[in-house]
C-alpha positions in Angstrom: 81.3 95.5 70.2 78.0 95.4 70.4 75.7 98.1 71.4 75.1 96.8 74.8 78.4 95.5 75.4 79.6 99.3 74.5 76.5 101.0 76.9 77.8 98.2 79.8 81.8 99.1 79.3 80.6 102.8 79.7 79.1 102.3 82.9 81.7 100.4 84.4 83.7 103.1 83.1 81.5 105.7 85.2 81.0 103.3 88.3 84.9 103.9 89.0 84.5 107.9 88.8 85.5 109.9 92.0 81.8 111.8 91.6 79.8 110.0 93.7 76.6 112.0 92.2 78.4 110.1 88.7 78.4 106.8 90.4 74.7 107.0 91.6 73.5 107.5 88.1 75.5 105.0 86.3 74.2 102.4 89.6 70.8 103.9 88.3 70.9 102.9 84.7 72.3 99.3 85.6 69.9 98.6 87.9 67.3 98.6 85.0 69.4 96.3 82.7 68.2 92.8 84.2 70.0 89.9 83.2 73.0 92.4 82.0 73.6 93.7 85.5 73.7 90.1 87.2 76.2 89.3 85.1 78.7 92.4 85.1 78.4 91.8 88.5 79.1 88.0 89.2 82.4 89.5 87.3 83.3 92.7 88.8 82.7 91.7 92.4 86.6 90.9 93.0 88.1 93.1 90.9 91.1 94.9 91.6 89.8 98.2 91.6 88.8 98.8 95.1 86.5 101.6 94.4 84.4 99.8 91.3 84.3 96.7 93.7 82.8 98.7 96.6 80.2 100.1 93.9 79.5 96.6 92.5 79.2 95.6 96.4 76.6 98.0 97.0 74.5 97.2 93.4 74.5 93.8 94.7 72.8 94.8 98.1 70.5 96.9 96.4 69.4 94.0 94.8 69.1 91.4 97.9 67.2 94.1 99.4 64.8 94.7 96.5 64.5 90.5 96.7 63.6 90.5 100.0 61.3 93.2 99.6 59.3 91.3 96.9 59.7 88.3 99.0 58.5 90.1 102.0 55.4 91.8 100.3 54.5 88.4 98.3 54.2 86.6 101.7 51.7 89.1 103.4 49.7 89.3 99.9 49.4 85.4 99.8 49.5 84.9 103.7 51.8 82.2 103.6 54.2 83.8 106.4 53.5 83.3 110.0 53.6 87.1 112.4 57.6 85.9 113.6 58.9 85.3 110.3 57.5 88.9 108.8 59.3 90.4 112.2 62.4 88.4 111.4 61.8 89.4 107.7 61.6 93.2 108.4 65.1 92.8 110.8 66.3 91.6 107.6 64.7 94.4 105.2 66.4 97.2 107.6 69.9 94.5 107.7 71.1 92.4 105.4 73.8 90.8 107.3 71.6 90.9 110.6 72.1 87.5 112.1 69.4 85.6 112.7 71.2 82.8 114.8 71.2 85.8 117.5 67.8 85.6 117.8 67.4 82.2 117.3 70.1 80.9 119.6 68.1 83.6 122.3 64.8 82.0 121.9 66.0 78.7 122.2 67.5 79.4 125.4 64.3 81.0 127.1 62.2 78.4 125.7 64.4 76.3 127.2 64.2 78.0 131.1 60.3 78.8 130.5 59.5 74.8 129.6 60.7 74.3 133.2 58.1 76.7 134.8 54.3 77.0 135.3 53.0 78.0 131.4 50.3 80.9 132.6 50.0 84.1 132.1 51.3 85.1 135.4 54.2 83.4 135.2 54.8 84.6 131.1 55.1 88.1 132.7 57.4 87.3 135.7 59.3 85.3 133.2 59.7 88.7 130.8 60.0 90.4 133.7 62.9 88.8 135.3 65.3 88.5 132.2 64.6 92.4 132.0 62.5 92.9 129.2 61.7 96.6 129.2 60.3 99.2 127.2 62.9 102.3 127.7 61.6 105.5 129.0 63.4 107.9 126.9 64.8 107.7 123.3 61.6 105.5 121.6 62.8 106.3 118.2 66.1 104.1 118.8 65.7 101.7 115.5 67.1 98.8 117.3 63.6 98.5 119.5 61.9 97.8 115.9 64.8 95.3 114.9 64.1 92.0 117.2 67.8 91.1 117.1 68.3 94.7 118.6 65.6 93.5 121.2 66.9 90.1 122.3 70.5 91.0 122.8 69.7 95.3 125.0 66.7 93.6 126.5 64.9 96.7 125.7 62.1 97.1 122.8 59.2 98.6 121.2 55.8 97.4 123.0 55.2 96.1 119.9 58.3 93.7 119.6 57.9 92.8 123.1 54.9 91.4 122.9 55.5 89.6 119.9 58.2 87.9 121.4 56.4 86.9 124.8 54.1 85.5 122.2 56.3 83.5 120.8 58.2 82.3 123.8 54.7 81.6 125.2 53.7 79.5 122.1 56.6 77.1 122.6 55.1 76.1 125.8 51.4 75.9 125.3 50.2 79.6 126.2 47.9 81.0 123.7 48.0 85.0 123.9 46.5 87.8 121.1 48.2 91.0 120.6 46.2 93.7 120.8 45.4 97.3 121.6 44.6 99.0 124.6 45.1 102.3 125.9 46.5 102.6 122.7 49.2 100.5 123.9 50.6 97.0 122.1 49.5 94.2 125.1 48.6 91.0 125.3 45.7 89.0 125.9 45.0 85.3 127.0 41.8 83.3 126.4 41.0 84.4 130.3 40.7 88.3 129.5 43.7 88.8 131.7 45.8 91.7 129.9 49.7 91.3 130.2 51.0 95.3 129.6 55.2 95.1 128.6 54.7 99.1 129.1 54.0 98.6 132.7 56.4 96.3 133.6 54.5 93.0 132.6 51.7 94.2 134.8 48.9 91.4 134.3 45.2 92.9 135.2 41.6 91.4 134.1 39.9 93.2 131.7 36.5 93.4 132.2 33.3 92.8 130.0 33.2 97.1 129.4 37.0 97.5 128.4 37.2 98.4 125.0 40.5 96.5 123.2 41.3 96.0 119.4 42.7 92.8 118.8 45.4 93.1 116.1 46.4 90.3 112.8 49.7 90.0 111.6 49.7 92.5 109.3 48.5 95.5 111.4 51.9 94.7 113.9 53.7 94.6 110.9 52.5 97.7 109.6 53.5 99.2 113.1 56.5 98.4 113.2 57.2 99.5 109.7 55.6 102.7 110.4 57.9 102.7 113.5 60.9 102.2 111.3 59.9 105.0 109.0 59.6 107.4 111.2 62.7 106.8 113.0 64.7 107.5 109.2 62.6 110.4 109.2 63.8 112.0 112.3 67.5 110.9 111.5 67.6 112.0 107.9 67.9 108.9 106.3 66.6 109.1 102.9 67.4 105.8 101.7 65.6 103.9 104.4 62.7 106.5 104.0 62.3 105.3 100.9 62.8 102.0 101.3 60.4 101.4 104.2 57.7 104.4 102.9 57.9 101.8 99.4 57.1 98.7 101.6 54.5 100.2 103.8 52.5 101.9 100.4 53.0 98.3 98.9 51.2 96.5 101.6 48.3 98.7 102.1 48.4 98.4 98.1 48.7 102.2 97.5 51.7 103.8 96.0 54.6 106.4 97.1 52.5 109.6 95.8 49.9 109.1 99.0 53.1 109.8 101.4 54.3 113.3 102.2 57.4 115.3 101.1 60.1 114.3 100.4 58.8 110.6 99.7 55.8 111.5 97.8 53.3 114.3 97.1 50.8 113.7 100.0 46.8 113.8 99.5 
């Protein structure tokens, strides 16, 4: 046997202990063995040890997850992703097996009822209004107002999410809208100045020539909502989505864990 046949026998060895402190450190040393690692576990994914195939299960979503992460951050870097497929991208970072026929199958229906009325801003926000799009008074750090399949099936979001949607619905059908902030609030904004505010219902007002509004590109929503999504596993305790999304958000504004505070990284 080899020496790296004998070092990947020993690990599968130590995948199957009952120590799940064991289990995490052998999952540590294959997850640096390339090649090795996609192999042992294209073969231990059915095996008949129910405990080493739940550990292969969850080296192999460590991996789809680190994929789409590259995926993700390679797609804001080059800008070849539009702002609804990073939000659909980031559903998918926090879920693996989130389905995006939900939201697709959703969309396609209001597109589908908002084709047959007028396409203006007025009517956008009685349109939100009515199918009870609403940003939730209490309980803001809910993850599933940062997660847009979350969004389209409670009817309630983030500002943020809401306005990207009502964007998107509104681009199906001609209307051309900017997300941007106000108040510092996430609103939206048509070529008229007339300010459509999800936080207030859908209220639409004119902005005048004195109001002060920062319009927003795709990567400063995306960075809200992953900043959103961070602090949510912060407040719950979740470590491994703390990491996960404190790794994404350093990686996009192309700094590195050490600038975030304890327990992430050291702080500054």
């Amino acid at each position: 046997m080899t020496k790296k046949n004998a070092k990947l026998s020993a690990l599968i060895t130590l995948l199957q202990d009952e120590n799940i402190k064991v289990a995490s450190l052998a999952m540590e040393q294959f997850l640096k063995m390339g090649t090795a690692m996609n192999k042992a576990i294209a073969e231990y994914q059915e095996d008949s040890n129910p405990r080493l195939r739940s550990r292969i299960h969850q080296l192999s979503s460590i991996l789809a997850r680190r994929r789409a992460r590259r995926e993700f951050v390679a797609g804001v870097k080059n800008e070849t992703i539009s702002l609804w497929e990073g939000i659909l991208r980031i559903n998918t970072l926090y879920d693996l097996h989130c389905s995006r026929r939900v939201v697709d199958d959703a969309v396609e229906e209001m597109v589908a009822l908002l084709k047959q009325e007028v396409n203006d801003t007025p009517h956008l926000a009685a349109f939100m209004r009515d199918r009870e799009f609403a940003v939730p008074e209490e309980d803001l750090l809910d993850v599933d107002l940062y997660l847009m399949d979350g969004v389209v099936q409670t009817k309630y979001g983030a500002p943020v999410l809401l306005c990207a949607l009502a964007q998107h619905l509104g681009q199906a059908v001609g209307w051309v809208s900017t997300i941007v902030l106000y108040e510092g609030r996430f609103c939206l904004l048509d070529s008229h100045h007339l300010l459509v505010d999800p936080t207030s219902g859908w209220h639409v007002a004119k902005l005048s020539a004195s109001d002060k509004f920062h319009p927003c590109a795709r990567k400063d929503v995306w960075l809200g909502i992953l900043s959103q999504l961070f602090l949510v596993a912060l407040v719950e305790g979740q470590l491994r989505d703390l990491y996960h999304f404190g790794d994404l958000l350093t990686a996009l504004e192309k700094r590195d864990l050490d600038m975030l505070p304890y327990p992430v990284g050291k702080g500054e």
